[in-house]
PDB file of N, CA, C and O in Angstrom:
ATOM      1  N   UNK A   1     291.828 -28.128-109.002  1.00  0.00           N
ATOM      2  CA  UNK A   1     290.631 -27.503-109.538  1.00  0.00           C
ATOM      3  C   UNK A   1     290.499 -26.110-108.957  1.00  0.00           C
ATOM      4  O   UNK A   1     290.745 -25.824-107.785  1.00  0.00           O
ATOM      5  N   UNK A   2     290.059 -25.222-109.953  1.00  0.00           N
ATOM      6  CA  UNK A   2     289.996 -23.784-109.031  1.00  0.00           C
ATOM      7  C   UNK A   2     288.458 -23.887-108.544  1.00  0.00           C
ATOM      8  O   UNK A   2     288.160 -23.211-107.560  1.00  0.00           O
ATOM      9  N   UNK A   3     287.794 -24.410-108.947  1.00  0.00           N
ATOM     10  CA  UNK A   3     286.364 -24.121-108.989  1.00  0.00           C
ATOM     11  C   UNK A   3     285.869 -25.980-108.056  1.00  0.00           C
ATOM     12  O   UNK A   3     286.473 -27.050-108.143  1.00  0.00           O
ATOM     13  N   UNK A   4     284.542 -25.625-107.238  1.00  0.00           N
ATOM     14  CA  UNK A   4     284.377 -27.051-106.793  1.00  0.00           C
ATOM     15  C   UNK A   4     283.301 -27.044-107.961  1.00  0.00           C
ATOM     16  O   UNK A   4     283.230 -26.132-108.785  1.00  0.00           O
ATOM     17  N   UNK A   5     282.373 -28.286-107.943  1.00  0.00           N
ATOM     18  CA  UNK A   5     281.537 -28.987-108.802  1.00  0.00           C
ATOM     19  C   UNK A   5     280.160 -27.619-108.532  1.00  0.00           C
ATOM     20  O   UNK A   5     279.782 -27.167-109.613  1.00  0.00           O
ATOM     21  N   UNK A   6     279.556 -27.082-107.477  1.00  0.00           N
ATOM     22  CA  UNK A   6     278.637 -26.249-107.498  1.00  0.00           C
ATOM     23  C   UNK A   6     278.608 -24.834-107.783  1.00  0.00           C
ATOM     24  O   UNK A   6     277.647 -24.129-108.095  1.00  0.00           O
ATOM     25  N   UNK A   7     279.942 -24.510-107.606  1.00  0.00           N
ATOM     26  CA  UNK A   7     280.672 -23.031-108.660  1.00  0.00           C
ATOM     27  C   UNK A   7     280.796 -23.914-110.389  1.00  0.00           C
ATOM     28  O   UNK A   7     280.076 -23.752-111.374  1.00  0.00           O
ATOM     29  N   UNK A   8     281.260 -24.271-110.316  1.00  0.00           N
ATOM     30  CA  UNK A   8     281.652 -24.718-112.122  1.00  0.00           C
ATOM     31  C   UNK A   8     280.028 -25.228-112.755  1.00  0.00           C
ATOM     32  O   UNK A   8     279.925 -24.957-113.951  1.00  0.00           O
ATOM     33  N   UNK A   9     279.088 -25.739-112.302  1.00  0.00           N
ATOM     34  CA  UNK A   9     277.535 -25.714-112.368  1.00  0.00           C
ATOM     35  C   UNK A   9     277.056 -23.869-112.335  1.00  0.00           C
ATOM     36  O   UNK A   9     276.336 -23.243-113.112  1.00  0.00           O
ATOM     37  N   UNK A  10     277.474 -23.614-111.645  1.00  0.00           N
ATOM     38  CA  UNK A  10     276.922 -22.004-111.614  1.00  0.00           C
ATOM     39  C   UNK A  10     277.566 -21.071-112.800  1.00  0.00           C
ATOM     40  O   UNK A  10     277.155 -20.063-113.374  1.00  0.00           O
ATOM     41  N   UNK A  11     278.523 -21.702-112.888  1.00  0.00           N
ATOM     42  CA  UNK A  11     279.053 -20.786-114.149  1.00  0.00           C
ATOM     43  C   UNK A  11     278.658 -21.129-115.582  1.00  0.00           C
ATOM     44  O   UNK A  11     278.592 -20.297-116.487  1.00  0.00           O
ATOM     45  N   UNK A  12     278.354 -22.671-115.726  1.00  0.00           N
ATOM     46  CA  UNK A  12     278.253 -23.316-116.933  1.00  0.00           C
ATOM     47  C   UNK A  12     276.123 -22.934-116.735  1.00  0.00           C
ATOM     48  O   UNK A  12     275.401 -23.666-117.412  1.00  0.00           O
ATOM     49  N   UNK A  13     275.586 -22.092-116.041  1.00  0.00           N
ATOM     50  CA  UNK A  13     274.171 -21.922-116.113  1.00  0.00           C
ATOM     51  C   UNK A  13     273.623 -20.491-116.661  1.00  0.00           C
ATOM     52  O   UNK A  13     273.925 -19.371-116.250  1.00  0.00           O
ATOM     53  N   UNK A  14     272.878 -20.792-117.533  1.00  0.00           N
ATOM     54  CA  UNK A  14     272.721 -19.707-118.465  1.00  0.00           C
ATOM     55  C   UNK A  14     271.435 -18.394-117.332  1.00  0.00           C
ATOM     56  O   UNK A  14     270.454 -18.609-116.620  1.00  0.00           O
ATOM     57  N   UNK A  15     271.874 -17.654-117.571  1.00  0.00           N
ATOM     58  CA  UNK A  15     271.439 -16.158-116.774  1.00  0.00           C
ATOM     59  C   UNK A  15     269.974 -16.082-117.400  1.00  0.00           C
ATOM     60  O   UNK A  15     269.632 -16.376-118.546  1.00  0.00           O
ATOM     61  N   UNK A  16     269.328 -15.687-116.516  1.00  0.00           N
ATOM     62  CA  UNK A  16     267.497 -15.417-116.893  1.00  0.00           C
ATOM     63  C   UNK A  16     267.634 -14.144-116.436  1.00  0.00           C
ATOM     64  O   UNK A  16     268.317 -13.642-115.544  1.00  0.00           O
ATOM     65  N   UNK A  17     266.328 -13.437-117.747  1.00  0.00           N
ATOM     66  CA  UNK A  17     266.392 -11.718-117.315  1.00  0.00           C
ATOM     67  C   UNK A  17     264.991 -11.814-116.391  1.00  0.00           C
ATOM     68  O   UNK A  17     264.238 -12.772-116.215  1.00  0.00           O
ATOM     69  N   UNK A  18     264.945 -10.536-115.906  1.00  0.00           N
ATOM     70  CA  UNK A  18     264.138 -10.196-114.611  1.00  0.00           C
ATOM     71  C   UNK A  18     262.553 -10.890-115.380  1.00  0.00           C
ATOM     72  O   UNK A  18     261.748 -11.544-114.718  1.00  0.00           O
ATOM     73  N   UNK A  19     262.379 -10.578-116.822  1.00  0.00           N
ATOM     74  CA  UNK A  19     260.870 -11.343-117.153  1.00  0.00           C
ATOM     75  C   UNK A  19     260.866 -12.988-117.504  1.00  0.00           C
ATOM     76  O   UNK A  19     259.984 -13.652-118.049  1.00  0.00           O
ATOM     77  N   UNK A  20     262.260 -13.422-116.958  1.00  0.00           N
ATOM     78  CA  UNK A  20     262.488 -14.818-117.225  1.00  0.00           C
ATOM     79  C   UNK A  20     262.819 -15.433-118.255  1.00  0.00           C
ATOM     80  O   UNK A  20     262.980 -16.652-118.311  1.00  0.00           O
ATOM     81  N   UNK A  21     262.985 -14.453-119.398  1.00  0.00           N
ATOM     82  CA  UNK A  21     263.637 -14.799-120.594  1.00  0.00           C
ATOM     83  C   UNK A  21     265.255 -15.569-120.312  1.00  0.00           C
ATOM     84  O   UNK A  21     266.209 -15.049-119.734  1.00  0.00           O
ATOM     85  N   UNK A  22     265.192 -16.786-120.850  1.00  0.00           N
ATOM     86  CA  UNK A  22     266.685 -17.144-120.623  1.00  0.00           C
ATOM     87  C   UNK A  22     267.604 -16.852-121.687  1.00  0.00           C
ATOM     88  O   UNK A  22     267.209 -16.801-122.852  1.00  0.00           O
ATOM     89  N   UNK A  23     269.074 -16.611-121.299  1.00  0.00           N
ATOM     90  CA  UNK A  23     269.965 -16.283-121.875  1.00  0.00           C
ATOM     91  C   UNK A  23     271.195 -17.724-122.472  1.00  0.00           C
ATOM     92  O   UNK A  23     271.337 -18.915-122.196  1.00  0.00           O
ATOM     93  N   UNK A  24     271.627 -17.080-123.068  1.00  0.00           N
ATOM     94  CA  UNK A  24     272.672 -18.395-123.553  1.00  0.00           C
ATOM     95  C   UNK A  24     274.042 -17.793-123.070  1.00  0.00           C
ATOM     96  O   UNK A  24     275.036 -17.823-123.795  1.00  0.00           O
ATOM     97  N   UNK A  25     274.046 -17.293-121.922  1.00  0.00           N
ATOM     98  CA  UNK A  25     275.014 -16.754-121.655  1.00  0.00           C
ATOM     99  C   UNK A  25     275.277 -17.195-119.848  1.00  0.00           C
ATOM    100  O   UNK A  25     274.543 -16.806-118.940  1.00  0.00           O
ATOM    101  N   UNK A  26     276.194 -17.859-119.722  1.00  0.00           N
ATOM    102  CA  UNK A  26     276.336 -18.159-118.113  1.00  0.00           C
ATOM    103  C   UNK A  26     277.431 -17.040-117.473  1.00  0.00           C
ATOM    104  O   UNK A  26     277.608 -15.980-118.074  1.00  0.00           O
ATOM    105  N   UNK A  27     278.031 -17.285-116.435  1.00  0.00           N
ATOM    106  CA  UNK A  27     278.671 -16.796-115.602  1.00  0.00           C
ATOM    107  C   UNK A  27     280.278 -16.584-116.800  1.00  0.00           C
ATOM    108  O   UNK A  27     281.229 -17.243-116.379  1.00  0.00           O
ATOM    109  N   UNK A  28     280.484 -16.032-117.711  1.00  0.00           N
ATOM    110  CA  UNK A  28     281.822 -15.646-118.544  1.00  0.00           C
ATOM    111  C   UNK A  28     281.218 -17.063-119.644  1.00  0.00           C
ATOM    112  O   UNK A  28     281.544 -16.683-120.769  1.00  0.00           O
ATOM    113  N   UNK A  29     280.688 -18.117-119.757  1.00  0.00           N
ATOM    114  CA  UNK A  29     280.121 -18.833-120.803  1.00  0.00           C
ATOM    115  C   UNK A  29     279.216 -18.981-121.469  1.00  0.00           C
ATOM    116  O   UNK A  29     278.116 -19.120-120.933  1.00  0.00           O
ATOM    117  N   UNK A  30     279.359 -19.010-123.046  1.00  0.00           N
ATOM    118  CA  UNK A  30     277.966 -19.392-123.490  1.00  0.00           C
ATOM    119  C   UNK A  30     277.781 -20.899-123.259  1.00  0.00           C
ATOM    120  O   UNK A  30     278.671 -21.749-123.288  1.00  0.00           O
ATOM    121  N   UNK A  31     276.442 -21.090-123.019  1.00  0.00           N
ATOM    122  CA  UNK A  31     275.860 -22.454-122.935  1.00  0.00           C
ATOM    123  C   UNK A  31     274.882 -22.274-124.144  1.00  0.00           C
ATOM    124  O   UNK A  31     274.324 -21.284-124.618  1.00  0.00           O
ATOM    125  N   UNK A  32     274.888 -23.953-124.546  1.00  0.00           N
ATOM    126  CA  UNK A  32     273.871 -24.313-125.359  1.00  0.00           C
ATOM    127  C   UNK A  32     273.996 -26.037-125.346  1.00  0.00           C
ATOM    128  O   UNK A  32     274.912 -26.775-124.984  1.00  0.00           O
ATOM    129  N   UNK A  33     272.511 -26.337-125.965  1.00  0.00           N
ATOM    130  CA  UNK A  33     272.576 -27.774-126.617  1.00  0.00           C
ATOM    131  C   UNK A  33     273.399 -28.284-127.158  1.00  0.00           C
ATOM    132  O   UNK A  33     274.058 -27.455-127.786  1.00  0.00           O
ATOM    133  N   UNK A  34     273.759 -29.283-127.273  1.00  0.00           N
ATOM    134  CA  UNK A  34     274.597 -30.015-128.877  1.00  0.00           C
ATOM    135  C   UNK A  34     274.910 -31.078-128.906  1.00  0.00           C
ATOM    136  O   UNK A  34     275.824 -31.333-128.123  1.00  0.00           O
ATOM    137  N   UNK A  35     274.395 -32.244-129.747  1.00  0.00           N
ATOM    138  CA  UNK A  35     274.464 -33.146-130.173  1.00  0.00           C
ATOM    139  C   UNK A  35     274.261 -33.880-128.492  1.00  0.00           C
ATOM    140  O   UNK A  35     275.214 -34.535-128.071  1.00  0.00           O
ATOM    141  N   UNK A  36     273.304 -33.767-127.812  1.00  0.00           N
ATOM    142  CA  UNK A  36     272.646 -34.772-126.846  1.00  0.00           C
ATOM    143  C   UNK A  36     273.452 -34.409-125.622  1.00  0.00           C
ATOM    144  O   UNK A  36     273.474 -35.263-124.736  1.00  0.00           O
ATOM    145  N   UNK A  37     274.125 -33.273-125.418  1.00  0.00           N
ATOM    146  CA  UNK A  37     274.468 -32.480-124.619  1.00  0.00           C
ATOM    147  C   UNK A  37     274.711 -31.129-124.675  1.00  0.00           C
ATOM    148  O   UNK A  37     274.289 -30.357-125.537  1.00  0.00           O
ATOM    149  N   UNK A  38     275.753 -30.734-123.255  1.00  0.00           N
ATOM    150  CA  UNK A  38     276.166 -29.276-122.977  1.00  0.00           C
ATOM    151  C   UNK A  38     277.667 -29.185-123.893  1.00  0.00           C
ATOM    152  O   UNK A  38     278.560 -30.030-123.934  1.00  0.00           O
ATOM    153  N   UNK A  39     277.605 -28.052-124.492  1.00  0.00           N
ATOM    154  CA  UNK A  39     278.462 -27.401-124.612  1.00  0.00           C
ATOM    155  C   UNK A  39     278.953 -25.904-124.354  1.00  0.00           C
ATOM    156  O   UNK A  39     278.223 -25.014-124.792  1.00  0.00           O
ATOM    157  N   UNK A  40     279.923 -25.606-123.800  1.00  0.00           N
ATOM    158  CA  UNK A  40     280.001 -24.577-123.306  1.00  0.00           C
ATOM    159  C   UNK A  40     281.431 -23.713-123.817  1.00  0.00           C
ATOM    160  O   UNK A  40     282.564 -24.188-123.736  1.00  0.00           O
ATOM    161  N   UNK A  41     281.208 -22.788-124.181  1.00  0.00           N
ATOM    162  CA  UNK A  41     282.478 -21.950-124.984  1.00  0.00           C
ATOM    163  C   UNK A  41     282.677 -20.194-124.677  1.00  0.00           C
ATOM    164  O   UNK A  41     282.063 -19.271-124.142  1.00  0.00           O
ATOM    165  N   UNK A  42     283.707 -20.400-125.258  1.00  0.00           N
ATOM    166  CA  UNK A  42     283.719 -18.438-124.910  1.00  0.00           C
ATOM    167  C   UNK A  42     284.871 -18.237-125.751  1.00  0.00           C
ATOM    168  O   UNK A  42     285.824 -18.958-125.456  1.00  0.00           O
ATOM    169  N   UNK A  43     285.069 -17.304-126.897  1.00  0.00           N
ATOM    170  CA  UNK A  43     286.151 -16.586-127.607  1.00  0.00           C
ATOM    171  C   UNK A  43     286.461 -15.150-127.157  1.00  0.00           C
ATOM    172  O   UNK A  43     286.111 -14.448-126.208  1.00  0.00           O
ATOM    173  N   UNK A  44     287.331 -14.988-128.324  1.00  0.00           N
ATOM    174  CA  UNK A  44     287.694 -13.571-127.851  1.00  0.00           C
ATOM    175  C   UNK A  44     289.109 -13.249-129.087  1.00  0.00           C
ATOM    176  O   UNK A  44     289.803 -14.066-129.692  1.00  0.00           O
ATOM    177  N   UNK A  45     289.128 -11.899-129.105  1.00  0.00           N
ATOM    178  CA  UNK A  45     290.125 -11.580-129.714  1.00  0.00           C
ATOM    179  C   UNK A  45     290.308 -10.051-129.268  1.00  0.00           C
ATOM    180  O   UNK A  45     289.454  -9.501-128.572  1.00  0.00           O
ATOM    181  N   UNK A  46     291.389  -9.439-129.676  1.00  0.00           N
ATOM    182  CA  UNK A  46     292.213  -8.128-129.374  1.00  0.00           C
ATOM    183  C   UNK A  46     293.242  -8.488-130.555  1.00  0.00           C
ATOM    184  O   UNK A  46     293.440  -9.494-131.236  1.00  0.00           O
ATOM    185  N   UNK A  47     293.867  -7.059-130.476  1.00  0.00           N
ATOM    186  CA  UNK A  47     294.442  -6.741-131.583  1.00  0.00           C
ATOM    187  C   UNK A  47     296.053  -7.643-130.739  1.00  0.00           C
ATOM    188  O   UNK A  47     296.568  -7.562-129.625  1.00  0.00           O
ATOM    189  N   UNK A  48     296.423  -8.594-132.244  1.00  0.00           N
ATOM    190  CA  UNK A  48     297.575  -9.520-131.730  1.00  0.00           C
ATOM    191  C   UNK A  48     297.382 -11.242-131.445  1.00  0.00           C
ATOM    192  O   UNK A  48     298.213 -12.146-131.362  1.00  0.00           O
ATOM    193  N   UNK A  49     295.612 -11.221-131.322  1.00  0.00           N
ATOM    194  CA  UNK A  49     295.286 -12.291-130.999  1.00  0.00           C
ATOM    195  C   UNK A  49     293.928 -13.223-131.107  1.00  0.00           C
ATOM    196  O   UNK A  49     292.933 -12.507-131.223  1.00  0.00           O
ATOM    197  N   UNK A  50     293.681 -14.384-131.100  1.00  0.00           N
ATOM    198  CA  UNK A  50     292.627 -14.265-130.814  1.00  0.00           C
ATOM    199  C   UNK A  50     292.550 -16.257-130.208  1.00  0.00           C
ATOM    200  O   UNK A  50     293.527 -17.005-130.164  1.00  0.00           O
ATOM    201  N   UNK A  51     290.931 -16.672-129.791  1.00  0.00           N
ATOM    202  CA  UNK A  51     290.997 -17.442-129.234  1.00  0.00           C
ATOM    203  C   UNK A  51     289.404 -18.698-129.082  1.00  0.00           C
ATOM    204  O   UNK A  51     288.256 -18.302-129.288  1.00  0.00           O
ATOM    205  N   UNK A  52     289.590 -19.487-128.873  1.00  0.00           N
ATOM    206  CA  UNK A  52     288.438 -20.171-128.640  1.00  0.00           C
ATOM    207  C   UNK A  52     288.820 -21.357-127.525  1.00  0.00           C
ATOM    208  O   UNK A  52     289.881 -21.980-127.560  1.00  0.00           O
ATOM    209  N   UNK A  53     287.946 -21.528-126.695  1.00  0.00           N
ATOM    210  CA  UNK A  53     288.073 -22.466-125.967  1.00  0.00           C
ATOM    211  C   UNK A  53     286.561 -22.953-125.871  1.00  0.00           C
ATOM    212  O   UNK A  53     285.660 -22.116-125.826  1.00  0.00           O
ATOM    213  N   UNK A  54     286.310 -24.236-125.843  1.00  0.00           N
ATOM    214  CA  UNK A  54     284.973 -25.001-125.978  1.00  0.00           C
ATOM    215  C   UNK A  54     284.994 -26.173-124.828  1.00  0.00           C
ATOM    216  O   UNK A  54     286.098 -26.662-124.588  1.00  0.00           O
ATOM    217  N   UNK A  55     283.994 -26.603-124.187  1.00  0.00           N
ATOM    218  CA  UNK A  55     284.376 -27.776-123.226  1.00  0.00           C
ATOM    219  C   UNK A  55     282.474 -28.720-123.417  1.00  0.00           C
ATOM    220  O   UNK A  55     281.323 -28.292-123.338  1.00  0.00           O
ATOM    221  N   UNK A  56     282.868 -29.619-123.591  1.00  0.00           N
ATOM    222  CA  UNK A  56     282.109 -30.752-123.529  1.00  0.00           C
ATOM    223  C   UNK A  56     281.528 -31.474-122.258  1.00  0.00           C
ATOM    224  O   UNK A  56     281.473 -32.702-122.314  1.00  0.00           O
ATOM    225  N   UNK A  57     281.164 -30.948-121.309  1.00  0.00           N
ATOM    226  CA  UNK A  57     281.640 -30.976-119.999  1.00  0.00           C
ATOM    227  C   UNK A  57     281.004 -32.737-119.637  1.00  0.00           C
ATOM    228  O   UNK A  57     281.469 -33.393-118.705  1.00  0.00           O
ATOM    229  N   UNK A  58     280.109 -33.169-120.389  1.00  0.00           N
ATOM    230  CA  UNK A  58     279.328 -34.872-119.936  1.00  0.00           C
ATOM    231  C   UNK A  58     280.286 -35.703-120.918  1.00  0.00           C
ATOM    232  O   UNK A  58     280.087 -36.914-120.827  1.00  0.00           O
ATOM    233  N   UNK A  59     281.122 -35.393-121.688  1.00  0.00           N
ATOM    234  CA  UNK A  59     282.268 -36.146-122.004  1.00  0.00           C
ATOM    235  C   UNK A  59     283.395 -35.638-121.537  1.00  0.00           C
ATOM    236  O   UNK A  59     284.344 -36.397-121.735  1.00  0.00           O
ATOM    237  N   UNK A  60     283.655 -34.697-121.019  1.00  0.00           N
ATOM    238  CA  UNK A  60     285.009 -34.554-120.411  1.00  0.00           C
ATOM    239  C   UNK A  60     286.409 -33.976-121.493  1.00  0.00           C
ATOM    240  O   UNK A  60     287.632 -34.085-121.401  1.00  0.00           O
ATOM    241  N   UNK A  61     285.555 -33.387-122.423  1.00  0.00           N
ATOM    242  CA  UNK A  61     286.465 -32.933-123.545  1.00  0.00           C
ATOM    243  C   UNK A  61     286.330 -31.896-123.549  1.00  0.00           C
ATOM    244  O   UNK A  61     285.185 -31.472-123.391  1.00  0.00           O
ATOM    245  N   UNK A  62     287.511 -30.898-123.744  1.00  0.00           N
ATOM    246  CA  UNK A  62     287.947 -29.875-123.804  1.00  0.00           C
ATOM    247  C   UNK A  62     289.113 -29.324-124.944  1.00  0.00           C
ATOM    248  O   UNK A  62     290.305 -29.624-124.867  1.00  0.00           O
ATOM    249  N   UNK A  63     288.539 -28.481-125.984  1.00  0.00           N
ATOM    250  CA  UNK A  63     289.365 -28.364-126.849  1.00  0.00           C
ATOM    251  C   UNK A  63     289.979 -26.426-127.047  1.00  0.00           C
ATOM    252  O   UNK A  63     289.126 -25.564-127.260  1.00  0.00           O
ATOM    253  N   UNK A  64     291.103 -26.143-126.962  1.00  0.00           N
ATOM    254  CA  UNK A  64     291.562 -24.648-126.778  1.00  0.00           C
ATOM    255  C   UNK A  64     292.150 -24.460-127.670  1.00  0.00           C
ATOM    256  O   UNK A  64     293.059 -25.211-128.025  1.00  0.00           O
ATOM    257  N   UNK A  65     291.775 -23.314-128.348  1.00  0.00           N
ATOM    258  CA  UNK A  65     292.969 -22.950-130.130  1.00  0.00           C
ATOM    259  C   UNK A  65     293.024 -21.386-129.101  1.00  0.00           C
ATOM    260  O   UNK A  65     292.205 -20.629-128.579  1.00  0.00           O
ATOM    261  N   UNK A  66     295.001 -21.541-129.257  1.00  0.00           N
ATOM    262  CA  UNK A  66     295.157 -20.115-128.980  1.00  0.00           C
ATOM    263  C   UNK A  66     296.187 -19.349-130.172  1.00  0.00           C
ATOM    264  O   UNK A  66     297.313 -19.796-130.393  1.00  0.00           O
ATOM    265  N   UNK A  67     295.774 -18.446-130.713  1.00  0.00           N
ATOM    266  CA  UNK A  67     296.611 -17.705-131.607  1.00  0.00           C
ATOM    267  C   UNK A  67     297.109 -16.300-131.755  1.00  0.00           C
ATOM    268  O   UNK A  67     296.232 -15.457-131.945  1.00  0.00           O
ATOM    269  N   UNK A  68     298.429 -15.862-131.701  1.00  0.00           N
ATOM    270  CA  UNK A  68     298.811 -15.046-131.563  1.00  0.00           C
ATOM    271  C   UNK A  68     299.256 -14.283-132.711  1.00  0.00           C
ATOM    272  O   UNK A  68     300.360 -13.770-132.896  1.00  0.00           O
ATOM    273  N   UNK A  69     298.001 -14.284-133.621  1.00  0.00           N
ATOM    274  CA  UNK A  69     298.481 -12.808-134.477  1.00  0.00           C
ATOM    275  C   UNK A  69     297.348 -12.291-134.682  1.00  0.00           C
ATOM    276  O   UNK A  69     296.616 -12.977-133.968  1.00  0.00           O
ATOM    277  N   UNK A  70     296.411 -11.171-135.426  1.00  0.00           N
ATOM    278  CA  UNK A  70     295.315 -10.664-135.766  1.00  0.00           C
ATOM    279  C   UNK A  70     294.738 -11.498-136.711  1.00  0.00           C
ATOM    280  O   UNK A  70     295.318 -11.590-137.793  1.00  0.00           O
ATOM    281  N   UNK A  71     293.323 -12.364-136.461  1.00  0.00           N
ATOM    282  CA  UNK A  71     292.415 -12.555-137.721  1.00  0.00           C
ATOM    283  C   UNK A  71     293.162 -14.134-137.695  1.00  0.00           C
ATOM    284  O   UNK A  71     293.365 -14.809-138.703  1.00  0.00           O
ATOM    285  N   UNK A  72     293.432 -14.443-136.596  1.00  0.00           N
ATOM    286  CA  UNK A  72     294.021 -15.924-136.706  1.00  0.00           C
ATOM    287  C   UNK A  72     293.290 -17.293-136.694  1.00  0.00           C
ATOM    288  O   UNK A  72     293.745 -18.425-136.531  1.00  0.00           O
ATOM    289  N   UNK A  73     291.227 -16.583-137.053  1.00  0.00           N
ATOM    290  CA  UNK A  73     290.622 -17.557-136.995  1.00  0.00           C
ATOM    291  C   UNK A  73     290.594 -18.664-135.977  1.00  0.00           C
ATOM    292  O   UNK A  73     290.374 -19.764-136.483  1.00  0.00           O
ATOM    293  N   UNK A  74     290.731 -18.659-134.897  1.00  0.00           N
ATOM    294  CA  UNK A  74     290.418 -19.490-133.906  1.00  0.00           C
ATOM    295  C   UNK A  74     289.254 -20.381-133.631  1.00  0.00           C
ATOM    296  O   UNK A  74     289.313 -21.505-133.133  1.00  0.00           O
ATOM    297  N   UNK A  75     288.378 -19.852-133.950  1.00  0.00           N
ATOM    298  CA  UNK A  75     287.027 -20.303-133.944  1.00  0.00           C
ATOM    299  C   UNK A  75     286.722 -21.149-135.048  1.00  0.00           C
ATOM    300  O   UNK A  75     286.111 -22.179-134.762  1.00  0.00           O
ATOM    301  N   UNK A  76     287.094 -20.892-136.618  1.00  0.00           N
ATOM    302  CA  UNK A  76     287.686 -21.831-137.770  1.00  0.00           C
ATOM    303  C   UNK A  76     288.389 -22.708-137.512  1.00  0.00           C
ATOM    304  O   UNK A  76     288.382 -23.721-138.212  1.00  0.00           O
ATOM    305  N   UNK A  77     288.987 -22.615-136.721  1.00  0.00           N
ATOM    306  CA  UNK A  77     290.305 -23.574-136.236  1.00  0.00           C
ATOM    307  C   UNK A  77     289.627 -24.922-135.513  1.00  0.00           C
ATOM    308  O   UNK A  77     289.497 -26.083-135.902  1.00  0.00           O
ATOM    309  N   UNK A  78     289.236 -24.190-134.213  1.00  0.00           N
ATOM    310  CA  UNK A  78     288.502 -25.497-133.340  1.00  0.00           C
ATOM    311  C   UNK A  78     286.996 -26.065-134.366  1.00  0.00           C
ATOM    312  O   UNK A  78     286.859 -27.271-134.163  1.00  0.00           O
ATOM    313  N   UNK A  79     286.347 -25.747-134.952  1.00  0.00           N
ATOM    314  CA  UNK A  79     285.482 -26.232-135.669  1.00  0.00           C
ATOM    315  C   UNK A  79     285.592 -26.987-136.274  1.00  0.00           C
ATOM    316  O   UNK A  79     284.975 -28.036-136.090  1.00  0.00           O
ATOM    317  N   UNK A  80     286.682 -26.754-137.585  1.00  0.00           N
ATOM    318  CA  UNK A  80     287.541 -27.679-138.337  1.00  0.00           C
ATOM    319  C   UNK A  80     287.928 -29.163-137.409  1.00  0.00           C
ATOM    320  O   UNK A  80     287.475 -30.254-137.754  1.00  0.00           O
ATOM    321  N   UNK A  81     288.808 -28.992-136.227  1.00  0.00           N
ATOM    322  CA  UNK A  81     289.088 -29.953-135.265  1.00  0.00           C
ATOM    323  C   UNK A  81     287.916 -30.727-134.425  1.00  0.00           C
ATOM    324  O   UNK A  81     288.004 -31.806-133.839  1.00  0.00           O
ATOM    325  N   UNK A  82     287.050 -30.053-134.517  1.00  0.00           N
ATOM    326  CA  UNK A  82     286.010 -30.720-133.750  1.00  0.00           C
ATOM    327  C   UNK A  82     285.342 -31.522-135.058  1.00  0.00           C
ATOM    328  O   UNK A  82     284.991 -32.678-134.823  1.00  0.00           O
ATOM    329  N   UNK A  83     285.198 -31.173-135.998  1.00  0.00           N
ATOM    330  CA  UNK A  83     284.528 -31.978-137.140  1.00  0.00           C
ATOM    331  C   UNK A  83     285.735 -33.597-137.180  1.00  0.00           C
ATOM    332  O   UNK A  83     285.373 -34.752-137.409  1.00  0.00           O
ATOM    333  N   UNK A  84     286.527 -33.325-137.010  1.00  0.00           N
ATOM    334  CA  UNK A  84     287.543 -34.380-137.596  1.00  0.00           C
ATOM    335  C   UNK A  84     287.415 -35.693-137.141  1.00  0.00           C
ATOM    336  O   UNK A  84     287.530 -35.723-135.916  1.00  0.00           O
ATOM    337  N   UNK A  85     287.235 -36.728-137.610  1.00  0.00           N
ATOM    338  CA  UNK A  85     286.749 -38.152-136.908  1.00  0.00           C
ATOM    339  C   UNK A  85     287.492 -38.401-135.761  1.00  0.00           C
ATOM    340  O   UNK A  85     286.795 -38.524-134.754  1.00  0.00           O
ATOM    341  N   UNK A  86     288.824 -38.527-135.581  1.00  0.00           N
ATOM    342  CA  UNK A  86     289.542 -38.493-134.311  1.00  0.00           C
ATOM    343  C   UNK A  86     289.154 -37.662-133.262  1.00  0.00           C
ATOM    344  O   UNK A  86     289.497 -38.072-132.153  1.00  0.00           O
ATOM    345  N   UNK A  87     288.473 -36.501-133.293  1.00  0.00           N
ATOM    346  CA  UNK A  87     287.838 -35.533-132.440  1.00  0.00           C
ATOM    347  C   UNK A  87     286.938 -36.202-131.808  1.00  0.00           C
ATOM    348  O   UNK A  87     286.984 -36.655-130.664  1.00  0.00           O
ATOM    349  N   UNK A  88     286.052 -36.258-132.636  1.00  0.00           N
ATOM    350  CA  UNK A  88     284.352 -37.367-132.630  1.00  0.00           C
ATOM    351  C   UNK A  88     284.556 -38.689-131.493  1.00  0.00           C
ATOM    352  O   UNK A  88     284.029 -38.995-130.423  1.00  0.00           O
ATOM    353  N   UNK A  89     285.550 -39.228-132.312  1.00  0.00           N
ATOM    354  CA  UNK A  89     285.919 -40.778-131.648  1.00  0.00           C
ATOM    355  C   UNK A  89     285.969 -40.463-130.462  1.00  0.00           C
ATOM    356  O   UNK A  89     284.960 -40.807-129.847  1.00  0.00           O
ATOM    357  N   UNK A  90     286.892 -39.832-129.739  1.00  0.00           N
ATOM    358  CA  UNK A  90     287.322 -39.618-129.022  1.00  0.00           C
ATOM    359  C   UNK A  90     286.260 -39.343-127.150  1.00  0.00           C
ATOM    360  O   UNK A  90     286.248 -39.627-125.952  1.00  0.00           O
ATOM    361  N   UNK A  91     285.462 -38.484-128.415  1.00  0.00           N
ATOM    362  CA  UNK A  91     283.944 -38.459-127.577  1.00  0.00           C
ATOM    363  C   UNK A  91     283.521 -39.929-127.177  1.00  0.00           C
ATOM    364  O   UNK A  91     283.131 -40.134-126.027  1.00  0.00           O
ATOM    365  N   UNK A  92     283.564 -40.595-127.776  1.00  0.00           N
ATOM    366  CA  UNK A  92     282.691 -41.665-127.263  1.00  0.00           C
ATOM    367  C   UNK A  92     281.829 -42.004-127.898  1.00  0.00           C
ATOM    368  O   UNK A  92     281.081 -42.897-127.498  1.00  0.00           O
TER     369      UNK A  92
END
């Protein structure tokens, strides 16, 4: 593990601005609700590539689409896969 359990909590915690407005944005993750938990994700693309990684962290699922050309839909990609009943199941 690079991270212990109270760093990987600190990162997966969404940032409050100085008037306490909270953010959906943690330490390099977005956090949010979903479906009776956390989910936590972060994309990205550059020219050549692009990417999504998502983690389920109270089921222990973690799903990463990495693609290496421009406009390679990544984020289409894991969505598609996360909809898919074997995805689901898998959850629990």
């Amino acid at each position: 593990k690079l991270l212990d359990a109270r760093l990987q909590r600190l990162t997966w915690t969404p940032a409050a601005l100085d008037d306490g407005t909270k953010l959906r944005y943690g330490l390099g993750w977005f956090v949010e609700r979903h479906a009776g938990g956390t989910r936590v994700f972060h994309r990205g693309d550059t020219s050549g590539f692009s990417n999504f990684i998502v983690k389920y962290p109270e089921r222990k699922q973690t799903l990463i689409v990495l693609t290496n050309r421009r406009g390679g839909a990544a984020t289409d990609l894991a969505t598609t896969i996360m909809r898919l009943p074997s995805f689901r199941a898998a959850a629990g």
